[in-house]
CHARMM internal coordinates of N, CA and C (Angstrom, degrees):
IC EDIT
DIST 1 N 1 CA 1.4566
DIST 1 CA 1 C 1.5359
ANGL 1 N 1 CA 1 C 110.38
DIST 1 C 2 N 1.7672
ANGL 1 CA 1 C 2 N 125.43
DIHE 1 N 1 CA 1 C 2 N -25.20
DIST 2 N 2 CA 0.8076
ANGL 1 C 2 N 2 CA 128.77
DIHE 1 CA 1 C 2 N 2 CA -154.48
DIST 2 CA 2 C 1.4405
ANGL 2 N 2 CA 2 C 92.67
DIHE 1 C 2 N 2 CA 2 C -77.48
DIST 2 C 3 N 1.5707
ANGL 2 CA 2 C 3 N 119.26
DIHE 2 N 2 CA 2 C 3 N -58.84
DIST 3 N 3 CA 1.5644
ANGL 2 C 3 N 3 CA 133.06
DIHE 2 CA 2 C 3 N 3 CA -175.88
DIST 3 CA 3 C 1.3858
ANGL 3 N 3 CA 3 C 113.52
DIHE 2 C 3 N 3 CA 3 C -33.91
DIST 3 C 4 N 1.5406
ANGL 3 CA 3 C 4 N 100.07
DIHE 3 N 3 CA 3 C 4 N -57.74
DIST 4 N 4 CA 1.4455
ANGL 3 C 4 N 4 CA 102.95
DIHE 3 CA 3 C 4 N 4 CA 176.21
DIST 4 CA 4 C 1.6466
ANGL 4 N 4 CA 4 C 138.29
DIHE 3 C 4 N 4 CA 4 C -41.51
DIST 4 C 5 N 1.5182
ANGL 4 CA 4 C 5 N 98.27
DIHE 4 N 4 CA 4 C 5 N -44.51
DIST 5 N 5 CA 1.7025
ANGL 4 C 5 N 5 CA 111.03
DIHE 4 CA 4 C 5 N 5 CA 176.64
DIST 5 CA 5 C 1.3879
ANGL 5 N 5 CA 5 C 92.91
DIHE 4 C 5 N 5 CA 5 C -84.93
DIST 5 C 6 N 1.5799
ANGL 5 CA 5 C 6 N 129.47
DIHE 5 N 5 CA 5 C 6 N -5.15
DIST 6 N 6 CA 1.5682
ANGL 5 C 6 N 6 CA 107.22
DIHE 5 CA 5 C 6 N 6 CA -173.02
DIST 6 CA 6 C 1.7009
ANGL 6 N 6 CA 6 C 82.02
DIHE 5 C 6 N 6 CA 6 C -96.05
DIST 6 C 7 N 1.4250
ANGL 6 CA 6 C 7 N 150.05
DIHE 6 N 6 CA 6 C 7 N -54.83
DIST 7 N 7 CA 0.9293
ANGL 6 C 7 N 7 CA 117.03
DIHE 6 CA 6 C 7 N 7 CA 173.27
DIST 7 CA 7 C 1.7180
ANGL 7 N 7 CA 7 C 148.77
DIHE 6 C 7 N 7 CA 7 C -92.34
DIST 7 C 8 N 1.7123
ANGL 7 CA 7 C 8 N 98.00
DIHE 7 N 7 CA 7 C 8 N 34.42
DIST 8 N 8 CA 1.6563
ANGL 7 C 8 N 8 CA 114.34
DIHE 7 CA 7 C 8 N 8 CA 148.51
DIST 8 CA 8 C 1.1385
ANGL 8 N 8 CA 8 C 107.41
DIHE 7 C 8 N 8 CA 8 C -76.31
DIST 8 C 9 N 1.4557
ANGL 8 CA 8 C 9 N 121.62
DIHE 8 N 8 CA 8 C 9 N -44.45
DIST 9 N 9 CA 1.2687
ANGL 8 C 9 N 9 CA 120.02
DIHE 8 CA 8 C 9 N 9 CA -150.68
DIST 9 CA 9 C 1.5305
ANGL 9 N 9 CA 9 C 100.42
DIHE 8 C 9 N 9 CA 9 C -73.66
DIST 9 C 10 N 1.3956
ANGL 9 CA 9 C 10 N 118.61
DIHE 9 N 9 CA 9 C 10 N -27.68
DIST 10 N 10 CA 1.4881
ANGL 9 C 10 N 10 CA 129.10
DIHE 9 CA 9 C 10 N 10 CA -176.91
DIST 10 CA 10 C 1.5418
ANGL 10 N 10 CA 10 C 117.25
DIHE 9 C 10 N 10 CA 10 C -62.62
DIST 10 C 11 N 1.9609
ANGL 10 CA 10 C 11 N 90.13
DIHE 10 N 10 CA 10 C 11 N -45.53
DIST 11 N 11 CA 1.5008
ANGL 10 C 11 N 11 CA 110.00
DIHE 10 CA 10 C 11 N 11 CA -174.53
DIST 11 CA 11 C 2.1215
ANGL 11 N 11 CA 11 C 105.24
DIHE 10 C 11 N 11 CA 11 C -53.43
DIST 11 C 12 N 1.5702
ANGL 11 CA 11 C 12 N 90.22
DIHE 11 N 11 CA 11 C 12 N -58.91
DIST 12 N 12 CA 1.4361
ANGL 11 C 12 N 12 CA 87.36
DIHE 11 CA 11 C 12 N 12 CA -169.82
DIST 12 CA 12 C 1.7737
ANGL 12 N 12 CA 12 C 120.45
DIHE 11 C 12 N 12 CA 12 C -74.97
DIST 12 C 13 N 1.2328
ANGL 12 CA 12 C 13 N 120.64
DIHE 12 N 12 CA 12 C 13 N -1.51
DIST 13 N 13 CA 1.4427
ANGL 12 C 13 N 13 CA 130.41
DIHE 12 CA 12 C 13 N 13 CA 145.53
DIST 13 CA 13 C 1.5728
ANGL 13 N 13 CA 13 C 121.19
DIHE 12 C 13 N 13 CA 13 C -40.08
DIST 13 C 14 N 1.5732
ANGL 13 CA 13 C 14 N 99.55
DIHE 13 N 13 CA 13 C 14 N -67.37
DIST 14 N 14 CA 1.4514
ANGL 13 C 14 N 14 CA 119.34
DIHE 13 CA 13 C 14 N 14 CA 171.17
DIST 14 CA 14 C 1.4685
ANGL 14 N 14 CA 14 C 120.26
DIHE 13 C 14 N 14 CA 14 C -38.82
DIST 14 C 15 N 1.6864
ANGL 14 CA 14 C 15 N 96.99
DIHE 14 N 14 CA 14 C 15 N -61.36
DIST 15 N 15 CA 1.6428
ANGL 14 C 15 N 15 CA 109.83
DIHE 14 CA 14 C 15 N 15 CA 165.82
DIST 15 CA 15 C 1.2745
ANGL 15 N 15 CA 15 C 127.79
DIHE 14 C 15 N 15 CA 15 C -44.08
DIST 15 C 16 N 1.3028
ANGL 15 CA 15 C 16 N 138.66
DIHE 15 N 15 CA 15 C 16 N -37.80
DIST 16 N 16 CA 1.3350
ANGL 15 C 16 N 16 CA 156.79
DIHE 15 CA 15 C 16 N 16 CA -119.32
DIST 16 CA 16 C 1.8119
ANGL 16 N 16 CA 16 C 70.56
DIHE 15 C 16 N 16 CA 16 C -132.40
DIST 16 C 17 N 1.0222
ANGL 16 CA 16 C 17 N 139.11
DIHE 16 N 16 CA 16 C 17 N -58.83
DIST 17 N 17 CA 1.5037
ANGL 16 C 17 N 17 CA 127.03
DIHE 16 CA 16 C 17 N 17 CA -152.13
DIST 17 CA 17 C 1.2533
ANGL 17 N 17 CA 17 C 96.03
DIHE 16 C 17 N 17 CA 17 C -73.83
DIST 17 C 18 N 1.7595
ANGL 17 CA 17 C 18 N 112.05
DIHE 17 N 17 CA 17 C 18 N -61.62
DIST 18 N 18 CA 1.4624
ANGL 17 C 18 N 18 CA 108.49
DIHE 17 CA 17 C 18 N 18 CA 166.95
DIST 18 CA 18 C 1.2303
ANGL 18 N 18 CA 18 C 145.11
DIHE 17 C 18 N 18 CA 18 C -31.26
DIST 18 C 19 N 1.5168
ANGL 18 CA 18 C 19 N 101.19
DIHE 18 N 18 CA 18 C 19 N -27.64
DIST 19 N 19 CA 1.3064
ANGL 18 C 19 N 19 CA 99.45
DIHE 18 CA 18 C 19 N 19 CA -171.66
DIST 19 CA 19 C 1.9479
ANGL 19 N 19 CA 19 C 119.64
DIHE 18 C 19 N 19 CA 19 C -109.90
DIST 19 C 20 N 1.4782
ANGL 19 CA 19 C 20 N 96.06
DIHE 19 N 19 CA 19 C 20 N 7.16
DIST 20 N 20 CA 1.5511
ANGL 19 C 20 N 20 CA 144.70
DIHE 19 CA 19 C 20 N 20 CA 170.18
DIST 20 CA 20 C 1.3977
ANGL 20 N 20 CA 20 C 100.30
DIHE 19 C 20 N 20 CA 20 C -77.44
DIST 20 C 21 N 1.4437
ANGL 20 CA 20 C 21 N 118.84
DIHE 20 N 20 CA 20 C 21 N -62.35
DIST 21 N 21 CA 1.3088
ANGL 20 C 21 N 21 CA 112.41
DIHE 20 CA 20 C 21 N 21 CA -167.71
DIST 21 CA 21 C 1.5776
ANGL 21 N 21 CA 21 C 110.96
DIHE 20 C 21 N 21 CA 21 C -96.05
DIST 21 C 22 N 1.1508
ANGL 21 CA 21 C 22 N 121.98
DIHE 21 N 21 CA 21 C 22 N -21.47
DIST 22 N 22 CA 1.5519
ANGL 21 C 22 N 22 CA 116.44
DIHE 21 CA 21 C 22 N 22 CA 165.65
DIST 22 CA 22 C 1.6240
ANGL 22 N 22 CA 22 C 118.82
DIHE 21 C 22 N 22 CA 22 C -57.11
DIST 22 C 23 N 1.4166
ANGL 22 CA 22 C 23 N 107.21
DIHE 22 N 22 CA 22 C 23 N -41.84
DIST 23 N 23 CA 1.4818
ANGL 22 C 23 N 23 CA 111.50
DIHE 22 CA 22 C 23 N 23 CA 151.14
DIST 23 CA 23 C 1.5794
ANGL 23 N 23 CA 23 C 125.70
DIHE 22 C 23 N 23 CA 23 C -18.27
DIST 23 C 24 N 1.6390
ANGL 23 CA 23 C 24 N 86.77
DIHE 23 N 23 CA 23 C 24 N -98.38
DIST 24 N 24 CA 1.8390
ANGL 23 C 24 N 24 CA 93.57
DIHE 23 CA 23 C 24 N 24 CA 156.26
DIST 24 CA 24 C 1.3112
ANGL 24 N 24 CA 24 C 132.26
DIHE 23 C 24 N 24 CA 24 C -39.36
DIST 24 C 25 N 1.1718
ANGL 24 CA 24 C 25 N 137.59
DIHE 24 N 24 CA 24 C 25 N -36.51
DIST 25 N 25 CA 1.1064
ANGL 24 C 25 N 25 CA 149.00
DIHE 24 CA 24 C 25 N 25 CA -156.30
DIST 25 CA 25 C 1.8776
ANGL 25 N 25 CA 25 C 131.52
DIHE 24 C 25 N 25 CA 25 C -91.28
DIST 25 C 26 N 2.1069
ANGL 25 CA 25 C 26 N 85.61
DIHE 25 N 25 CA 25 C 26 N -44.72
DIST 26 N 26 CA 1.2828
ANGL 25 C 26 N 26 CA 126.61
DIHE 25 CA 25 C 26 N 26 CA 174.26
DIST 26 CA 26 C 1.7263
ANGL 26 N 26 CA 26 C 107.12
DIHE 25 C 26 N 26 CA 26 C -18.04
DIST 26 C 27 N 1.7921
ANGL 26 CA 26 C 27 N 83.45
DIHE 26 N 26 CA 26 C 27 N -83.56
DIST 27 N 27 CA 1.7046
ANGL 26 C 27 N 27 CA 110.52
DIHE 26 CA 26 C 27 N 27 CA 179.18
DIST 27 CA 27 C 1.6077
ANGL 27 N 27 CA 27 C 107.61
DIHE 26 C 27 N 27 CA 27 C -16.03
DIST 27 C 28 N 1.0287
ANGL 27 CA 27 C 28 N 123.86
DIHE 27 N 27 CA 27 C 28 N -46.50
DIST 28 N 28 CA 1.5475
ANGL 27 C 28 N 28 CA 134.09
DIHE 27 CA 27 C 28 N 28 CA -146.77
DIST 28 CA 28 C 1.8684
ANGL 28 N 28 CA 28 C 109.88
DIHE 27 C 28 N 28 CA 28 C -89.07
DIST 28 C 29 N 1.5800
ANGL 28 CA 28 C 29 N 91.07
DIHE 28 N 28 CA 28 C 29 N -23.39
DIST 29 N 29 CA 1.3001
ANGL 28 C 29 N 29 CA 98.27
DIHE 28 CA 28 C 29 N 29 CA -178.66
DIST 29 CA 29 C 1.4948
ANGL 29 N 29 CA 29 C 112.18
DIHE 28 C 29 N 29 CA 29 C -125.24
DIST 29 C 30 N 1.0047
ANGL 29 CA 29 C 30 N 92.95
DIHE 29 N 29 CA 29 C 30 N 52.19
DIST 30 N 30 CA 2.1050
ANGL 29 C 30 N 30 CA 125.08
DIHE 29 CA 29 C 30 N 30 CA 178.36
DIST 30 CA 30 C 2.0343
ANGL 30 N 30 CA 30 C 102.82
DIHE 29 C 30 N 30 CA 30 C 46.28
DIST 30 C 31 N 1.5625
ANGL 30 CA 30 C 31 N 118.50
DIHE 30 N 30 CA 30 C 31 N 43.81
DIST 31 N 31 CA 1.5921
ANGL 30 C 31 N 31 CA 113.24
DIHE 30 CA 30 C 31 N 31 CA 155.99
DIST 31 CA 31 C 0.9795
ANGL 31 N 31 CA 31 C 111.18
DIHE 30 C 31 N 31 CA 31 C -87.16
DIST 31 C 32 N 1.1110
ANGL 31 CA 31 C 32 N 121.40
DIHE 31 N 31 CA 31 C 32 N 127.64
DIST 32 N 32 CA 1.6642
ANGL 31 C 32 N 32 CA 117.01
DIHE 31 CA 31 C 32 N 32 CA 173.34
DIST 32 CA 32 C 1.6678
ANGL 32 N 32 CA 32 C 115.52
DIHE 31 C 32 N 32 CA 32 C -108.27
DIST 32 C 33 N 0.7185
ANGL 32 CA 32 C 33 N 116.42
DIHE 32 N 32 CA 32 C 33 N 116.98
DIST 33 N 33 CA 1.5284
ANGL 32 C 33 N 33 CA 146.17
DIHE 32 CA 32 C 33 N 33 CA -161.33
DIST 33 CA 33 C 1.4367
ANGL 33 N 33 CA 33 C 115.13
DIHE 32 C 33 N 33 CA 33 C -88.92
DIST 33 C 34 N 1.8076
ANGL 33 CA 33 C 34 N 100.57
DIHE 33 N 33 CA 33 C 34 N -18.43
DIST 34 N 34 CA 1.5800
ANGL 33 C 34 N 34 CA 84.43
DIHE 33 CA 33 C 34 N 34 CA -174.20
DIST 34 CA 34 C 1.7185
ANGL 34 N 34 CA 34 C 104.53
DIHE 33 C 34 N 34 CA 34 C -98.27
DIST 34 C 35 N 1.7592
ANGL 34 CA 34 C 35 N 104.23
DIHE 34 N 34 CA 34 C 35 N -178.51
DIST 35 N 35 CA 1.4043
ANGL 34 C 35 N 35 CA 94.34
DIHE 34 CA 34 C 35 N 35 CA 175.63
DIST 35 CA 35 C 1.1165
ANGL 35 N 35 CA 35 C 125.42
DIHE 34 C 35 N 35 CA 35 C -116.62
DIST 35 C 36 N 1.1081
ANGL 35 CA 35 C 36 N 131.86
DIHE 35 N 35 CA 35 C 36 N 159.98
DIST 36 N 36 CA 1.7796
ANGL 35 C 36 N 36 CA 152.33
DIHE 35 CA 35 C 36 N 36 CA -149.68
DIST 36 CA 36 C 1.6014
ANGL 36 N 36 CA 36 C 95.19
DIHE 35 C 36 N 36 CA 36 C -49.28
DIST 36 C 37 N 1.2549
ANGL 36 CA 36 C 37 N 117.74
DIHE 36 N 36 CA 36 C 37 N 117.68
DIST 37 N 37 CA 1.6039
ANGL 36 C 37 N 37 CA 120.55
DIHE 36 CA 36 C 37 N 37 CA -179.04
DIST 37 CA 37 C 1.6122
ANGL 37 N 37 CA 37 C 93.88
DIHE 36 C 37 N 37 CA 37 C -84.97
DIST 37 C 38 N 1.2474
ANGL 37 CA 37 C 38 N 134.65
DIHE 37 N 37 CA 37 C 38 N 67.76
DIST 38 N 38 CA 1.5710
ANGL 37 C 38 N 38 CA 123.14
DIHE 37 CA 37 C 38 N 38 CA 172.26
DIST 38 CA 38 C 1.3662
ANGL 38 N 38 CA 38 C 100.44
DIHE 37 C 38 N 38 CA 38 C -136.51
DIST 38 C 39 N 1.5523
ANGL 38 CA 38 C 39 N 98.86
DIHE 38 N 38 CA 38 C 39 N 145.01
DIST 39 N 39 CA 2.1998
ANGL 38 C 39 N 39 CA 95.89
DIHE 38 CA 38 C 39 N 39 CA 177.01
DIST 39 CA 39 C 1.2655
ANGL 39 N 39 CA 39 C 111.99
DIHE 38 C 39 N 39 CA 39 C -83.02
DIST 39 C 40 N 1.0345
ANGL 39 CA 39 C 40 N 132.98
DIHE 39 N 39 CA 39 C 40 N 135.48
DIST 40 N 40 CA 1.5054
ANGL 39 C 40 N 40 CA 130.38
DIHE 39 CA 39 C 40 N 40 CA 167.24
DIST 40 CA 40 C 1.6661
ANGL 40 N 40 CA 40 C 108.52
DIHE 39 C 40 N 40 CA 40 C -117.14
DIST 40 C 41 N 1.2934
ANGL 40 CA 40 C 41 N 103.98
DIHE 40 N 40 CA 40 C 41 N 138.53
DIST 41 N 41 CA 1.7755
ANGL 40 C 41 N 41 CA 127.23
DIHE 40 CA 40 C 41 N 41 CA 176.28
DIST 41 CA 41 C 0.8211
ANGL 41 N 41 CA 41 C 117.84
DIHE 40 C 41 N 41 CA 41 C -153.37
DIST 41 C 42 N 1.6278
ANGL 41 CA 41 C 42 N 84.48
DIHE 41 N 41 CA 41 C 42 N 135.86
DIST 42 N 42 CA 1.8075
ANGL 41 C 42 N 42 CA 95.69
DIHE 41 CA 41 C 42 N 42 CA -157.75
DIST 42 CA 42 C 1.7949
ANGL 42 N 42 CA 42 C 88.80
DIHE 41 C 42 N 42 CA 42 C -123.24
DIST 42 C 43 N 1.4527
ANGL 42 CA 42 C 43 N 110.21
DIHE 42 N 42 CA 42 C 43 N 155.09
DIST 43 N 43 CA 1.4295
ANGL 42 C 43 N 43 CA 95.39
DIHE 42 CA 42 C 43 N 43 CA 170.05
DIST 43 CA 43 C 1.5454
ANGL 43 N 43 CA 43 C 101.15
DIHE 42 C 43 N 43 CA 43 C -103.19
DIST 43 C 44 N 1.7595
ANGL 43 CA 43 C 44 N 93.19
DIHE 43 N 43 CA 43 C 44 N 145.20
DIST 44 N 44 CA 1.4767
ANGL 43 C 44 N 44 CA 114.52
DIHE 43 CA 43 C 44 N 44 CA 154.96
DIST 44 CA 44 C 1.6415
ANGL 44 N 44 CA 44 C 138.66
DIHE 43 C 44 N 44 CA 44 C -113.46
DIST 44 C 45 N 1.6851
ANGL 44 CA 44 C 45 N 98.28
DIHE 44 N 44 CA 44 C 45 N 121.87
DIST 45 N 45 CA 1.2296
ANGL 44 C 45 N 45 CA 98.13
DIHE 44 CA 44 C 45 N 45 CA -176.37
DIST 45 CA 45 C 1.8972
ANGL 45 N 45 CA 45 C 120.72
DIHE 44 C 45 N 45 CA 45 C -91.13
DIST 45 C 46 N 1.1623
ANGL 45 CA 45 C 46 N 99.89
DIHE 45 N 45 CA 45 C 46 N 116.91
DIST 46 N 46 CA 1.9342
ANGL 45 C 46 N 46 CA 99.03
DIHE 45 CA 45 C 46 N 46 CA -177.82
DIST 46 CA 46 C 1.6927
ANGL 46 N 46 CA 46 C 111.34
DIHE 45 C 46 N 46 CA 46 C -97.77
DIST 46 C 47 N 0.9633
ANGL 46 CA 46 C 47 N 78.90
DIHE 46 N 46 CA 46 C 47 N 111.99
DIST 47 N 47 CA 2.0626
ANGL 46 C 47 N 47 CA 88.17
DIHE 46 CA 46 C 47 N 47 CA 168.47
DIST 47 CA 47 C 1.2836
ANGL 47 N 47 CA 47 C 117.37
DIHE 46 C 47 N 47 CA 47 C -78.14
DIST 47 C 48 N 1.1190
ANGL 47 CA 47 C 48 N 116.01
DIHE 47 N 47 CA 47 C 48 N 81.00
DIST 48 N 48 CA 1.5541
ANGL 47 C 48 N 48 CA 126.94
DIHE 47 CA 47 C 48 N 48 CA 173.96
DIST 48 CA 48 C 1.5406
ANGL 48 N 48 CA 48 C 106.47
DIHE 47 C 48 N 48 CA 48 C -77.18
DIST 48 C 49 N 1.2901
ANGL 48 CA 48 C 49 N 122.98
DIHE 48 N 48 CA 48 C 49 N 116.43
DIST 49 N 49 CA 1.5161
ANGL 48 C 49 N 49 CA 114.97
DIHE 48 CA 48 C 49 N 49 CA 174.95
DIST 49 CA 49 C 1.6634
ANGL 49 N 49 CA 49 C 99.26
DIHE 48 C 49 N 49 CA 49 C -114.34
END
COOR INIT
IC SEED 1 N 1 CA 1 C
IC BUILD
């Protein structure tokens, strides 16, 4: 039982780096990360009684 949580615990280390450096990395291999520069408005109606 011990092995096991010693290699989740490894697995999600790994993950966490991976997913650290795909971040960084992304950009380079055309992800684009940023978000949609457009305004959106929507109307809202509130029923105040």
């Amino acid at each position: 039982m011990g092995r096991l949580l010693k290699y989740l615990f490894f697995l999600i280390i790994l993950a966490a780096i991976g997913l650290v450096g795909y971040a960084y990395v992304g950009p380079w291999f055309g992800a684009d990360f940023s978000p949609p520069l457009a305004e959106v408005r929507q109307p809202v109606t509130l029923h105040a009684d």
